[in-house]
Structures are given as structure tokens and as C-alpha cells.
Wavefront OBJ file of the C-alpha trace (Angstrom):
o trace
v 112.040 260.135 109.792
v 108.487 259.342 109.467
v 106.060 258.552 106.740
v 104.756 261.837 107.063
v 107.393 264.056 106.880
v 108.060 262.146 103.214
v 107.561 264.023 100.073
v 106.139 262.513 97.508
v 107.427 261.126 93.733
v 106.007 264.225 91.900
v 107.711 266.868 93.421
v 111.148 265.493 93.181
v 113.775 265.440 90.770
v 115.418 262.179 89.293
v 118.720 263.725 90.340
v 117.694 264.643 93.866
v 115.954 260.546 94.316
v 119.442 259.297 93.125
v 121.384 262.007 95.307
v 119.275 260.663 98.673
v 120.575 257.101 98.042
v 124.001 258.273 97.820
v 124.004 260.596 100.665
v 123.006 257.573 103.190
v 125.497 254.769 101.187
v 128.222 257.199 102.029
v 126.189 257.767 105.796
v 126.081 254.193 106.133
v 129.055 252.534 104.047
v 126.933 250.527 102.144
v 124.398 251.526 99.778
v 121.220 251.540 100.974
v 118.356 249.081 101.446
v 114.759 250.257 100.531
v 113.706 249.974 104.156
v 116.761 251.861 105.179
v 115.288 254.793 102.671
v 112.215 254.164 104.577
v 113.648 254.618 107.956
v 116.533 257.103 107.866
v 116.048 258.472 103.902
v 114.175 261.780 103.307
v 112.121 260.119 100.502
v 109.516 257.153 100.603
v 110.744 253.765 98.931
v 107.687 253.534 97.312
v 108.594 257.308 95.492
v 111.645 254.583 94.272
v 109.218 252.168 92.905
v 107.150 254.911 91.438
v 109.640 256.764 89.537
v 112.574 253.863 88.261
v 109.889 250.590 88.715
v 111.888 248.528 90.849
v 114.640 249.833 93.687
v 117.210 247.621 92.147
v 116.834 250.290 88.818
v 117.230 253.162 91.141
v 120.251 251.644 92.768
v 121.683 250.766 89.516
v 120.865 254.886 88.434
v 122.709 255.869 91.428
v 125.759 253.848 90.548
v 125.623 250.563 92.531
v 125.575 247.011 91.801
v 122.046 245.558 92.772
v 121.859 242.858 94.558
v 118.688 240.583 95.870
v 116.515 238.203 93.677
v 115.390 239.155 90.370
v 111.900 238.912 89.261
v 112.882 235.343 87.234
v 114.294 234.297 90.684
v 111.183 234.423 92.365
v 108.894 231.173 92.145
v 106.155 232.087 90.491
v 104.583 229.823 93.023
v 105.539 232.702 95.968
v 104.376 235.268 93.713
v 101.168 234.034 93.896
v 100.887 233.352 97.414
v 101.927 236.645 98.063
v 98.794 238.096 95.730
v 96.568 235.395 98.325
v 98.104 236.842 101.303
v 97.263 240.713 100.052
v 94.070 239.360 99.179
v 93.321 238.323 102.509
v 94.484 241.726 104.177
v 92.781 243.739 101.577
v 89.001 241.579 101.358
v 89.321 241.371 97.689
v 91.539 240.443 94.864
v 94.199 242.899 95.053
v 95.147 245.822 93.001
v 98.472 247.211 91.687
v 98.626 249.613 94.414
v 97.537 247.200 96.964
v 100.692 245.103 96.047
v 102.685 248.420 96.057
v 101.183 249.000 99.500
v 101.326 245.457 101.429
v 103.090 243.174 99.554
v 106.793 241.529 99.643
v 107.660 242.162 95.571
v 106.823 245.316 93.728
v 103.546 245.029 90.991
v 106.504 245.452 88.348
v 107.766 242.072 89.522
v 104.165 240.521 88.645
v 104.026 242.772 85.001
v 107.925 241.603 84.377
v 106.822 237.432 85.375
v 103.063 237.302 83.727
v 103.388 240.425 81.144
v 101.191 242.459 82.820
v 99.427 242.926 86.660
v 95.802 241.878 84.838
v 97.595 238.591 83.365
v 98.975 238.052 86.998
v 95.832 237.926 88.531
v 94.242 236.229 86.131
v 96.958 233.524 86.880
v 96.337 234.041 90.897
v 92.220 233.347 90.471
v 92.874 230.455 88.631
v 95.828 228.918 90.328
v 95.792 226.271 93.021
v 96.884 228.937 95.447
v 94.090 230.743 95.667
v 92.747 230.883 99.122
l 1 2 3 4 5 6 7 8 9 10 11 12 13 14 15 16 17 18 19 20 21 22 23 24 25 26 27 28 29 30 31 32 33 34 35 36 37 38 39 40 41 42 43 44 45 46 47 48 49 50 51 52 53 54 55 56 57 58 59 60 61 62 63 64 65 66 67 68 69 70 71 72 73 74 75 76 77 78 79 80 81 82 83 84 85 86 87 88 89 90 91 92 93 94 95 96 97 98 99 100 101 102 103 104 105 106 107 108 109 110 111 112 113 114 115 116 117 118 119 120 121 122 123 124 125 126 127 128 129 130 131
């Protein structure tokens, strides 16, 4: 399914996000992965983040165990770099969305770590690992 046969966050229900996760776990045996969603799920991932924050919360509303690194597992030190390498694909110091957009860890990961995306990139510009 492609990007642009997605619907978007505001035009679907809580119960029909969390339905779409359990449809492709029982599809696939498993539950799902945000980039399965993105490949073979009728929503966008990023409708996830949108609506519950993180995936992990919308896995966890659809019944399953999350699994992958919390935000206090990530090194704050790869959090940064990450802001540095959206940075450098976006020609400025990033925004929320921007992370949403291109980067590895949702901005809710950043507000979660630093209290809030502002304080993150306050802590990016004056970091040493800032490009």
C-alpha cells in the first residue's frame, strides 16, 4: 500500500487505529512493526505517533507487550546526533515535524528525555555534537 492511498489521523477512530494493528498481528503472527504499518497497514505510522505519541503506546492500546528501547534507553548522546543529522537534511535546526518526518526516534522521545522539543534543541545547539 502506498503513502498515498493512507488516510490520515483525523479521520479515524481510536478503535479503528487499534483494530489495523490487530488485523496484520493476526495477518502476520506477530504484532506489527511501525514500518510493517507503513508497508502492508491501511494507516500511516506517523497517524500512530500522532494520535497515542509513541507506537509502543499504540501497541500497548491494542493489547501487546512493547518491545524496543525506551526513550531513557537511548543515549542522549544519539539523540542528539540524530537532531545534527535532520539538521543537515533539512538546512536548518530542525522542527518537531521534521523529526516526525526524517528522523530515527519520535519528537515525543526528545519532549520525554529534555522535557520538551524547545529544551531539546536548546541542548542540540549547545552540545558538542552540533555539526
Amino acid at each position: 500500500m502506498t503513502d498515498d492511498s493512507k488516510q490520515t489521523s483525523g479521520k479515524i477512530s481510536e478503535a479503528d487505529l487499534l483494530a489495523e494493528i490487530q488485523r496484520l498481528a493476526t495477518e502476520h503472527g506477530t504484532k506489527p512493526t511501525a514500518n510493517l504499518m507503513d508497508t502492508e497497514g491501511k494507516y500511516a505510522s506517523t497517524t500512530y505517533f500522532s494520535r497515542f505519541g509513541s507506537w509502543n503506546t499504540a501497541i500497548e492500546e491494542a493489547g501487546f507487550e512493547p518491545t524496543g528501547p525506551g526513550p531513557a534507553t537511548i543515549p542522549t548522546e544519539e539523540l542528539l546526533a540524530e537532531v545534527s543529522r535532520v539538521a543537515s537534511k533539512v538546512g536548518r535546526t530542525p522542527f518537531a515535524k521534521d523529526m516526525a518526518e526524517h528522523g530515527a526516534y519520535n519528537p515525543e522521545t526528545y519532549k520525554t528525555r529534555f522535557g520538551s522539543w524547545t529544551a531539546a534543541i536548546q541542548e542540540y545547539q549547545s552540545g558538542p555534537t552540533r555539526d
